[in-house]
N, C-alpha and C positions, 0 to 999 in steps of 0.2 A: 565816478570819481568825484570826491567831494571836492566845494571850494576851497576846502582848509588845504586837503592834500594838492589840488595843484598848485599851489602857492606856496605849499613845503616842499614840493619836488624842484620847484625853482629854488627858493632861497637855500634849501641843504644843501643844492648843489654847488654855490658861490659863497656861500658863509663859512665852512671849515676853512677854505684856500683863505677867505679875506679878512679874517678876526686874527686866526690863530690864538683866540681867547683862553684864559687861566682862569677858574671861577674862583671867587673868592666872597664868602661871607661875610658882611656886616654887618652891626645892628645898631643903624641910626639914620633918621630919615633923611639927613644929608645924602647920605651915602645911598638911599634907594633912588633918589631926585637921580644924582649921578649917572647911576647904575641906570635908570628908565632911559637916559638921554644917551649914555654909550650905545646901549642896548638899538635904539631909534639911532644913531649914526652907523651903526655896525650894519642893519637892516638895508638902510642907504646907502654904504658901503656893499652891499653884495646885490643888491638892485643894480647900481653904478656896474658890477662886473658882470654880471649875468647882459647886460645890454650892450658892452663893449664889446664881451666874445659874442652878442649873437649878430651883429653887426659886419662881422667877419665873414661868417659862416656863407658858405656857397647853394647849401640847399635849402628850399624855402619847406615849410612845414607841410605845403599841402602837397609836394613832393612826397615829402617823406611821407607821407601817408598813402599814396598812389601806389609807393616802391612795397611799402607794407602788404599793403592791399594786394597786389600782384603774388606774392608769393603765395597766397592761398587764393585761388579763383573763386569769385562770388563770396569774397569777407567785405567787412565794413567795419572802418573805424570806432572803435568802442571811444577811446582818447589817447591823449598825447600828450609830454611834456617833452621840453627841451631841458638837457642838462648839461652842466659843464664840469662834471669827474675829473678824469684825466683830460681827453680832449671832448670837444662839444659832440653831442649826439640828440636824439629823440628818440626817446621811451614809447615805443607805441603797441595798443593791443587791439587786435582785430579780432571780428566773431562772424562765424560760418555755423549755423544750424547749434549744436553743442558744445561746438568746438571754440576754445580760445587763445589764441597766439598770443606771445609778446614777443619783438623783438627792437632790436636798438639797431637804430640808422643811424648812420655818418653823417655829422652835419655838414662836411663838406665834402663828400667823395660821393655818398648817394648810397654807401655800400651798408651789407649787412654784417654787422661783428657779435662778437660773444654768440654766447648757446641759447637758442629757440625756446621759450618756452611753453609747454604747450599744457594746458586743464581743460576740465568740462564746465558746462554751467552747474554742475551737482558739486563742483569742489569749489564756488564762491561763495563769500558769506551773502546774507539776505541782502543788504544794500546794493552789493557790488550785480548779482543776479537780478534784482528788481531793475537796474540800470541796462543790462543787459539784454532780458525780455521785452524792455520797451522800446527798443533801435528796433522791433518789429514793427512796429504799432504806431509809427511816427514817419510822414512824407517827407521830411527833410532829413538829407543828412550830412555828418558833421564838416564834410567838405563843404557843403552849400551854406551852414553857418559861419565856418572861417572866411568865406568869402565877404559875406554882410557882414559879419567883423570886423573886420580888415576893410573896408570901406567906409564902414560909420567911424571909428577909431581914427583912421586916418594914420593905419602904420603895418604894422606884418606881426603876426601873429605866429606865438612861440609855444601858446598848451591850448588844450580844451577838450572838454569832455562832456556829458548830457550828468546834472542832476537831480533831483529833487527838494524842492525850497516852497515851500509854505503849501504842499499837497500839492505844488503845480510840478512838471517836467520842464526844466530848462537848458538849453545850451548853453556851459558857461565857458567865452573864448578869452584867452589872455594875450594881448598884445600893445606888442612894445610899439610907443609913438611918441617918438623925441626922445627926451632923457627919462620917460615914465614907463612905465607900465600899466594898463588900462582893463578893465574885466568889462566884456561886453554878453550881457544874459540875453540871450532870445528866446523866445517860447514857438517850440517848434507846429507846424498845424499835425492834428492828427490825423489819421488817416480812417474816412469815412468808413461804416460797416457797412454794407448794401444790403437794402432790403430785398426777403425770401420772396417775400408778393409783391405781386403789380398787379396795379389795377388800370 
């Protein structure tokens, strides 16, 4: 999951509810100043809601990643975002051997809603698949990042998922701390090959 997208997955999900915005066209650089500045309060405006409702919420993410995780034995968190739709929930997608789940947890009840969805790694595009082969091939995983997240950050973490940024692999977690939102990148260790000979 890219950086852009978990940070669309948050803002989409609090910007429709909080704009209720009408587009409208102008052409005069007043009016773009304007427009730049609504645009940056609208943003702050769905940040502000997005952290009001996660403040609420009763189930913490690494929860909801556990309760994930459980329903397919031997999965791991591919990522997660927290959304506020109708009511708050977490987007999360788990991978077992080929296999890829998504499903959405309750952010306050712990429950599973709407319909399972399930692909192979042959039905992701390259980015999503390159993301996905690498949760082999890496000692950390994304529970043990939102952990060191969530303690460096000094708040509770609401998405995160592993990407790729400048040819390196990273943990990117997002968490809420005060009235912000924080993105903490960790660079996971790999996981050594063992050599064939000994000598």
């Amino acid at each position: 999951m890219s950086r852009q997208h978990l940070f669309a997955l948050i803002m989409w999900s609090a910007t429709l509810a909080a704009t209720g915005a009408v587009a409208d066209v102008q052409n005069s650089a007043e009016t773009d100043s304007r427009s730049a500045s609504a645009q940056s309060d609208s943003e702050d405006a769905a940040i502000q809601r997005v952290l009001s409702e996660f403040r609420t919420i009763r189930v913490p993410l690494s929860r909801a990643m556990a309760i994930a995780e459980h329903l397919h034995d031997g999965s791991k968190t591919a990522d997660i975002s927290f959304e506020i739709d109708n009511s708050p929930l977490y987007r999360v997608r788990t991978i077992r051997n080929e296999h890829v789940w998504e499903n959405a947890i309750d952010a306050n009840t712990g429950s599973v809603t709407g319909k399972e969805l399930t692909s192979s790694l042959k039905e992701l595009d390259r980015e999503d698949l390159a993301r996905m082969l690498a949760l082999k091939w890496i000692k950390q995983e994304l529970s043990d990042a939102v952990q060191v997240a969530e303690g460096a950050a000094a708040g509770s973490a609401l998405a995160g998922g592993l990407i790729r940024q400048d040819g390196k692999l990273n943990f990117v977690i997002v968490v809420a701390s005060g009235d912000h939102l924080k993105e903490v990148l960790l660079e996971p260790p790999k996981v050594e090959k063992q050599n064939s000979t000994r000598h």
